[in-house]
N, C-alpha and C positions, 0 to 999 in steps of 0.2 A: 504493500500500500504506500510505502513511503517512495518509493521510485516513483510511480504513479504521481504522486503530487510535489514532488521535484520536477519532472517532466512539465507538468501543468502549471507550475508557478514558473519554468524556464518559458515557456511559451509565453502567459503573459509578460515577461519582462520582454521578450521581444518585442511583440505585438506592442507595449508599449515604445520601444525605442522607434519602430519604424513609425508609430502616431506624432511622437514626439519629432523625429525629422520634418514627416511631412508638413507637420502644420507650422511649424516656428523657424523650420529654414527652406522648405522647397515653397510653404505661400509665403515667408516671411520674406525674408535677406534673397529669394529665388526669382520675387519679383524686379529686383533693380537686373534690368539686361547687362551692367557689368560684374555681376555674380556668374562664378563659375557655375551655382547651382539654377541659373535661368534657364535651361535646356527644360525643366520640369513644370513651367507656365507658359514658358515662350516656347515651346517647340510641342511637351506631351499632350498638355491640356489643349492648345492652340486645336490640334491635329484631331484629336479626340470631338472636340465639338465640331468643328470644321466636315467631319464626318460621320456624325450620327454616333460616334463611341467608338466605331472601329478606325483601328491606326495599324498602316500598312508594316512598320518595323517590328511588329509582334507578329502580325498572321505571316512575312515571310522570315522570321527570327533574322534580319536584317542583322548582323554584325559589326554591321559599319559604325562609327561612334556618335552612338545618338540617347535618345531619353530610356529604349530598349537595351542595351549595352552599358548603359550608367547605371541602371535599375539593378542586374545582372552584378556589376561590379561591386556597387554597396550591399546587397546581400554578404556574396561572398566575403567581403571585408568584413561585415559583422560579424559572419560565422567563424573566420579565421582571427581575426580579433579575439574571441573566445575560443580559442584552442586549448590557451591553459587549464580551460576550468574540466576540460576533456580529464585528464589528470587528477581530479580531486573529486569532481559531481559527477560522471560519466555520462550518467542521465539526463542530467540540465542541461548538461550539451548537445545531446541527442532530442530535446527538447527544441533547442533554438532551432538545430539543421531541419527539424521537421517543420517549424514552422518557418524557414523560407523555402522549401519545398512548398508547402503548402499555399503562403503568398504568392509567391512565381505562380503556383498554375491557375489560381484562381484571378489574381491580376490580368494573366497574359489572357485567359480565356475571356474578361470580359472586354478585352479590344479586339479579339478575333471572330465572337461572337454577342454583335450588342442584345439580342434578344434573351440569350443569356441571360446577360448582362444585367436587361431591363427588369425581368421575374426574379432572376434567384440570386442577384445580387444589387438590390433596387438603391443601396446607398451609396456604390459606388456608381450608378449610374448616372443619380442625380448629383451627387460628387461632379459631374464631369458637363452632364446636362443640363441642370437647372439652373435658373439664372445665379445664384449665387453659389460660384466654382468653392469658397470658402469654406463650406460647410460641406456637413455628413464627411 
């Protein structure tokens, strides 16, 4: 039982860091176009509305250095970032990699597929759709 909620308390600490990126520096400091992190309003979001929610650098896993490949890379950094704890919580880290597994596919699916998107993941859709990008 105790693996079990190391695992799920390592999840939410993820799932909080990626809330916490996204709101306070990909809409924060992501909006000035001379931030490195403007690829994520000015290019994801942009493209995303631009097109009903589907964005072409997900549905052909586009490689090239874009908001798909940036997404991709800050995962990995967070996960390898916590490599040490691999060593000590084995679990908790097995926690974090499952939830950016899990992130990545349900992200990527709802750019490849907006009707997805729109049903079985409605907050990310209006995240992207609704007048105010800020919220959800």
């Amino acid at each position: 039982m105790l693996h079990v909620t190391v695992a799920v308390v390592a999840w939410m600490y993820a799932s909080f860091i990626e809330y916490a990126l996204h709101r306070w520096v990909f809409h924060g400091i992501g909006k000035k176009r001379s931030s490195w992190f403007s690829f994520h309003w000015h290019q994801h979001h942009r493209e995303s509305r631009r097109n009903g929610m589907y964005e072409d650098a997900y549905a052909n896993r586009n490689l090239a250095w874009n908001g798909y490949t940036r997404e991709l890379g800050a995962m990995a950094f967070i996960v390898l970032l916590h490599v040490p704890v691999l060593f000590f919580l084995p679990t908790a880290w097995l926690g974090i990699l499952a939830w950016a597994i899990t992130y990545h596919y349900v992200h990527h699916k709802t750019h490849v597929d907006p009707e997805w998107a729109r049903t079985k993941c409605s907050w990310h859709y209006d995240h992207h759709m609704a007048p105010n990008q800020d919220a959800n």
